[in-house]
N, C-alpha and C positions, 0 to 999 in steps of 0.2 A: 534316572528320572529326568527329564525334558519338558522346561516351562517358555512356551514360546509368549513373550509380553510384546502388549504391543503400548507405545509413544506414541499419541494422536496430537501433536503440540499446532500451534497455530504457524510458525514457518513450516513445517515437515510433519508426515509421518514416519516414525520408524517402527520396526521391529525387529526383535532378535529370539536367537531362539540361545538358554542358557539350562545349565544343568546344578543338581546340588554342591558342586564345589565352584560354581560362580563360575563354570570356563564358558566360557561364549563362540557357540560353534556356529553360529548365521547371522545374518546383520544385511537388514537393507534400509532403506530408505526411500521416501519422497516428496517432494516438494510444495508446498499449499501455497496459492494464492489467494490474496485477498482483496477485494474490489472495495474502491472508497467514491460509492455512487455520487454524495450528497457531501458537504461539508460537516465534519463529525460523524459519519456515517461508516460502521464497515459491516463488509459482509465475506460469506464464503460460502461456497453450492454447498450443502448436504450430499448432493450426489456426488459431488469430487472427492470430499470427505471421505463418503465412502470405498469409492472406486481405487483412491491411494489406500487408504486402510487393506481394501482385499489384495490389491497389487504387491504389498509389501508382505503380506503374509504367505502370497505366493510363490513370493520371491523367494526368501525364506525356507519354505518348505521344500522348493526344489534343493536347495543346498543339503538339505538333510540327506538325500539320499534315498530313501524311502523308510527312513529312523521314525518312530513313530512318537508326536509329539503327549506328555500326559495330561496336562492343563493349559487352558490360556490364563493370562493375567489383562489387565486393561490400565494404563493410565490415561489421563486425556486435558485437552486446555479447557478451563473454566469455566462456567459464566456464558459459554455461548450456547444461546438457543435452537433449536429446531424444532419444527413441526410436519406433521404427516398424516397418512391419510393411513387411520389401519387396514380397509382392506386393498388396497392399492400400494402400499408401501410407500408414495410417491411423495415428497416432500413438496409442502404450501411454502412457497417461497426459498428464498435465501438462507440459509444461517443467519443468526442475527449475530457478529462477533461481541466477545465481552469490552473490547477497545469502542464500541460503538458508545455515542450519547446521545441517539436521538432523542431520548426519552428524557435530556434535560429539565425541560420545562414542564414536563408530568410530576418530576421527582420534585421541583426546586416547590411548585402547588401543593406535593404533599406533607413536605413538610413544613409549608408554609402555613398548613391545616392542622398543624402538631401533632403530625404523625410519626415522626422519628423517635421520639420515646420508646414508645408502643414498641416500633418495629424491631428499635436495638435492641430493647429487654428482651424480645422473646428471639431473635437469631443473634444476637451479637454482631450484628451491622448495618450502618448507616443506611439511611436510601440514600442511593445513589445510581445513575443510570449502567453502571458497569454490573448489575446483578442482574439474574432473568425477569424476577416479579413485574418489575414495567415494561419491558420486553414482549413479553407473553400479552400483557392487557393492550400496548402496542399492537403486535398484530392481529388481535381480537377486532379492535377497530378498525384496522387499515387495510385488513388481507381478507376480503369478504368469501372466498374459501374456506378457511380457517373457524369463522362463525356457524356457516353452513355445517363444516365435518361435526362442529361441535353440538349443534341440534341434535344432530342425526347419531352422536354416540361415537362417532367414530375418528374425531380428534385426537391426537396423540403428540405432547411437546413434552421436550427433556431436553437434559444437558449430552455433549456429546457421546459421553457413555451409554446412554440408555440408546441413544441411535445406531453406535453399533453393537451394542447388543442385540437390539430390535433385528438388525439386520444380519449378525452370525445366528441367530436362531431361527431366521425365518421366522419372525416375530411370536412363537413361543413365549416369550420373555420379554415382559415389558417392566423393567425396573432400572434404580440407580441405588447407588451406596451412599450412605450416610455422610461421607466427606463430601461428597458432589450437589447432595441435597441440602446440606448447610449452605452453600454459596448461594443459594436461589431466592434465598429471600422471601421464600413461602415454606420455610420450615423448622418448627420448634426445635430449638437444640436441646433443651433436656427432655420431652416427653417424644424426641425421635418419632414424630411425626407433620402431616404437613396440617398447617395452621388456618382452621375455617375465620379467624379473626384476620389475619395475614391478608387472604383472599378476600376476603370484604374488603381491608381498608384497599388494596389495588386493584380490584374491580378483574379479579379473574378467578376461573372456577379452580377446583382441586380434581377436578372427577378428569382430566385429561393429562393428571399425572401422572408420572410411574411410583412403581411400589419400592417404597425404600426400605435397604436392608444393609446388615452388617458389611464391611470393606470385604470380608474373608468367606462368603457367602458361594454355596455353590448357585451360581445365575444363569443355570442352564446349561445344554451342550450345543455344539455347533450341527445345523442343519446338512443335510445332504445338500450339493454341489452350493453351497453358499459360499466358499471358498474350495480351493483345491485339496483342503483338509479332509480326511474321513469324517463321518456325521459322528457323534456322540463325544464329544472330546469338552472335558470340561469347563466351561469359565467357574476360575475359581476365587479369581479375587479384581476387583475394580476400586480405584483411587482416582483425585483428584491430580493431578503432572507434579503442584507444588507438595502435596502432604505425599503423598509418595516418593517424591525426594527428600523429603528428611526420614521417611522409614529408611529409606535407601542408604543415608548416610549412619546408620544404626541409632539414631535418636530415642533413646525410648522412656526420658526421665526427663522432665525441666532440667534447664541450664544452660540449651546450647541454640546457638542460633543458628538458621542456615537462609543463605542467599541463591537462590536462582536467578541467575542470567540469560534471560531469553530476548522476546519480542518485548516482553514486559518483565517486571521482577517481582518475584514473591519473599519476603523474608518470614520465616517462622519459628517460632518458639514454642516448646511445649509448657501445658500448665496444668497445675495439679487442682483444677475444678474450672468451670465456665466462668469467663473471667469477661466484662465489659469496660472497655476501653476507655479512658478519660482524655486521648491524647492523640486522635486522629488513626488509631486502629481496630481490626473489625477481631470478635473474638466468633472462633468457630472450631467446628471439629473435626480432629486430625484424621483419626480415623476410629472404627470401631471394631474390636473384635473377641474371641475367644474372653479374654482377660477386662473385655468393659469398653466403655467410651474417653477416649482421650483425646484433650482438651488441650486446644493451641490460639495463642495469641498471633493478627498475620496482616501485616503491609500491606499491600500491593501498589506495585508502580507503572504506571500506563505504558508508559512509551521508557524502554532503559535502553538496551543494547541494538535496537529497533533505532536510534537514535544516530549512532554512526552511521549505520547504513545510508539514512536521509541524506545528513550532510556531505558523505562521500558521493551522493547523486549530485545535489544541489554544486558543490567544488566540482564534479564533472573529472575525477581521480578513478571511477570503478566502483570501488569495493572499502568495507570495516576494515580488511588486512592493511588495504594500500594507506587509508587514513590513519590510521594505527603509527603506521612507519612516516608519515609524515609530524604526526604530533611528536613525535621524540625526534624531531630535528629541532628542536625551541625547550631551553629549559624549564619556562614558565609562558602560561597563556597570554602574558604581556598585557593583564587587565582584562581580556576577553572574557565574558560569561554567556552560555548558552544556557536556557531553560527549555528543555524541551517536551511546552506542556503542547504536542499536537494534539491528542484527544483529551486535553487542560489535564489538569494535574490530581494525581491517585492522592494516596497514605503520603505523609499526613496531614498533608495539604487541604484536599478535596476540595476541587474550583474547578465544577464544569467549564466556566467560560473563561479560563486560563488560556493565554498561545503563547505558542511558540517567543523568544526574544531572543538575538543575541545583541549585547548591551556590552560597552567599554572600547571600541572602536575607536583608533587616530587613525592617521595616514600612515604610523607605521607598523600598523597592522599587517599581516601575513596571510597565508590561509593557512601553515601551519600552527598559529595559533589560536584560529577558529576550530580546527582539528583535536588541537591540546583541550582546548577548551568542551570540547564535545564528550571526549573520554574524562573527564572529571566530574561533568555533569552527570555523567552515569554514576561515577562514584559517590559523589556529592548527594545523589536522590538516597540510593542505598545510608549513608550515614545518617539522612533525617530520619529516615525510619528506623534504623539500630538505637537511635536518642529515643525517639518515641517508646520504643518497646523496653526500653532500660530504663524509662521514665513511668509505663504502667507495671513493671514486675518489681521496682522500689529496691536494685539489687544491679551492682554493676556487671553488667555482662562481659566476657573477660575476650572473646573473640567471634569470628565470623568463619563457617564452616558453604563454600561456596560450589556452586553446579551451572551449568549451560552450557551454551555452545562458546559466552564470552568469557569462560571463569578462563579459559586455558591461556588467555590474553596475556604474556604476564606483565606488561606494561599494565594495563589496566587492571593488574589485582596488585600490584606494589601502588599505584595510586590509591588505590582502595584501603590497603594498611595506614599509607601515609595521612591520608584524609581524615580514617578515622581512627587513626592514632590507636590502633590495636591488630595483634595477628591474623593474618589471614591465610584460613587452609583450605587451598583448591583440589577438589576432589582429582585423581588423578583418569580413574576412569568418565568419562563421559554422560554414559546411560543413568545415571540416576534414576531420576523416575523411573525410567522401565525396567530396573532392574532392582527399586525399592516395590514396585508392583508386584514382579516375581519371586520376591522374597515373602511378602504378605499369602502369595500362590502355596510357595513351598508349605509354608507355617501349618494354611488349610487342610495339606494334605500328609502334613504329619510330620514334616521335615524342617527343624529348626536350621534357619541358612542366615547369614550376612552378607551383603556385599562387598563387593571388595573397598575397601574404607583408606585405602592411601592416598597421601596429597602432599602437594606440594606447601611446603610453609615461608610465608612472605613477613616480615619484622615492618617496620616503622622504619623509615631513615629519614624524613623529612623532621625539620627542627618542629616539635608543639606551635611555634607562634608562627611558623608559614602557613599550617594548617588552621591555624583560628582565624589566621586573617584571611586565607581562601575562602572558608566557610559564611565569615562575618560578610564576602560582597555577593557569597551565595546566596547569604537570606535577605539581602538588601535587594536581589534582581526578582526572588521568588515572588517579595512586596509587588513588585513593580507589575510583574507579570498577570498579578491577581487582580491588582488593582481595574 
């Protein structure tokens, strides 16, 4: 049996094609761009979106052989919007990415109207402009398309799951799953539907949603020539990139945390009922399926690993790798701190109008320890968050179970021990999400599967009080930044 999943993440999409003993017989990839029109502003075509999505699946399939695939699975990046015109298929604008804030000053009015109450009680998270709800009413007013489809019936906005779904089925199929629709912010997490109260207080309809259903849901089959696939092939399971990486990692009981390292970073924890945060995290659901709704505690950080990259443009060095290899020519940042709130600062911060700073500069400053200091600040973001979330579960969390493209860093996952002063196990396989998706695939279709769960194990070697003191001029810059 053959589950080809597909990873729609916001650098890349991939796909692979895997079978019930986890062996991974196709693997392609491609690359996403993202346009930053406006200051705090991002976006990304839909139609690129999709066009890598079919490309990678194509790719893929040619590797098979003419092997015939049995189910797709779907994981995808968060929070970003799209809209469309159902009988044209044609997408109203840009993607709106989940990095974007245009929608600051809508969010900062709404709860400046005491609407954050409201909104946390019934989804478990904050308003804030990184979710779709003000997105959506955003281009209701600014993209006079979009009002038009929506007289006329024929509006169509989701997160990027239900886009390509929409589009493997030759719009057949217009739905999302349960983890994707918790991120939107127009959706009750215990009565797993979408919220006519929600939709009032943000001034956007429900009737242009998709239909939410279980992670493990069969969501239709693939159309004739919509990809190079045969038509009738089933999607069988669809997840959010981040709760799909911790299915991935076998998570299936509170107690363990796990960190994705991407363009941004998600850390999550499971929890044994809907759980609202006191501590600058949003609660939402992991996924749902056969066995019930399961309920996770989850960070998110704007800009993490997204972060080297910048400043290896900025130093004019190439690349994360090249900086990487310069930050460990200096044993310490020599006082240097970077915060890098470019689209201000996620969990547990939450400070739209946060920037970027880097702070602690003499003259015998380097650019290796601007470098140093860029990869700590990634680990540094990650550690407020593992505090926060060991500070709502009232229970010390014993380590960090880690995924991305930067977990394989190992300089930067022994800082990440050392920082936060606890184990850290890097997944040794790569594919998480895609291969916590086709795992959730297999499940549906009757085959209990794991992925493969080996990793590297990183200890602590930095003395406790280097690490407090790192952290202590950490929270002194975040002040500053906020300020």
């Amino acid at each position: 049996m053959l589950v080809l999943a597909i990873d729609q993440g916001t650098t890349n999409t991939k796909a692979l094609v895997v079978d019930e003993s986890g062996h991974i017989h196709a693997h392609a990839s491609s690359p996403s761009t993202t346009d930053y029109p406006h200051p705090g502003w991002a976006e990304q075509s839909a139609i690129a979106i999709w066009d890598n999505t079919r490309s990678v699946i194509d790719a893929t399939a040619a590797q098979m052989k003419g092997r015939s695939i049995d189910a797709i699975a779907i994981s995808n990046q968060r929070e970003t919007i799209v809209a469309w015109d159902a009988e044209t298929g044609k997408p109203v604008g840009p993607a709106i990415l989940w990095q974007c804030s245009r929608t600051a000053p809508e969010c900062a009015a709404l709860i400046a109207a005491g609407h954050n109450e409201t909104v946390e009680a019934v989804t478990g998270l904050g308003i804030n402009p990184m979710f779709p709800a003000s997105k959506l009413a955003w281009m209701l007013k600014h993209r006079p398309e979009a009002l038009r489809l929506l007289d006329q019936g024929r509006l169509r906005t989701g997160t990027v799951d239900s886009w390509l779904l929409w589009n493997l089925t030759a719009g057949a199929t217009f739905a999302t799953d349960h983890s994707n629709a918790s991120r939107t912010q127009l959706f009750d997490t215990e009565l797993l539907e979408w919220s006519g109260e929600l939709a009032e207080i943000f001034g956007t309809p429900t009737s242009c949603l998709p239909t939410p259903r279980p992670s493990d849901s069969h969501f239709g089959g693939t159309a004739q020539d919509a990809t190079s696939l045969p038509p009738g092939i089933p999607i069988m399971a669809m997840m959010g990139d981040s709760h799909a990486a911790l299915y991935g990692h076998g998570v299936h009981k509170p107690g363990t945390v796990k960190a994705t390292y991407g363009t941004g970073s998600s850390l999550m924890t499971l929890t044994s009922q809907r759980v609202t945060s006191s501590h600058g995290l949003s609660g939402t659901i992991a996924w749902t399926d056969t066995s019930g709704t399961a309920y996770a505690l989850e960070g998110n950080i704007l800009v993490s690993a997204q972060a080297a990259a910048f400043i290896a443009g900025l130093l004019g060095i190439g690349d994360a790798g090249k900086l990487s290899d310069l930050a460990q020519t200096v044993e310490t940042a020599g006082g240097v701190t970077f915060v890098p709130a470019l689209s201000g600062l996620g969990a547990p911060h939450w400070n739209d109008h946060a920037t970027g700073t880097v702070s602690g500069m003499t003259h015998g400053t380097k650019p290796a320890h601007v470098a140093r200091a860029t990869f700590e600040a990634i680990a540094l973001q990650i550690s407020d968050v593992f505090e926060a979330m060991q500070s709502d579960v009232g229970e010390r969390l014993v380590g960090l179970r880690t995924d991305g493209g930067a977990s394989s860093n190992a300089f930067l996952m022994q800082l990440q021990s050392d920082l936060l002063q606890r184990p850290v196990e890097s997944a040794v396989v790569e594919e998480v999400s895609a291969l916590g998706a086709a795992a959730m695939a297999f499940r549906a279709l009757g085959q209990e599967w794991l992925p493969d769960m080996r990793s590297k194990r990183y200890e602590p070697r930095m003395v406790p009080d280097s690490a407090k003191t790192i952290r202590a001029v950490w929270r002194d810059a975040v002040r500053r930044a906020c300020s």
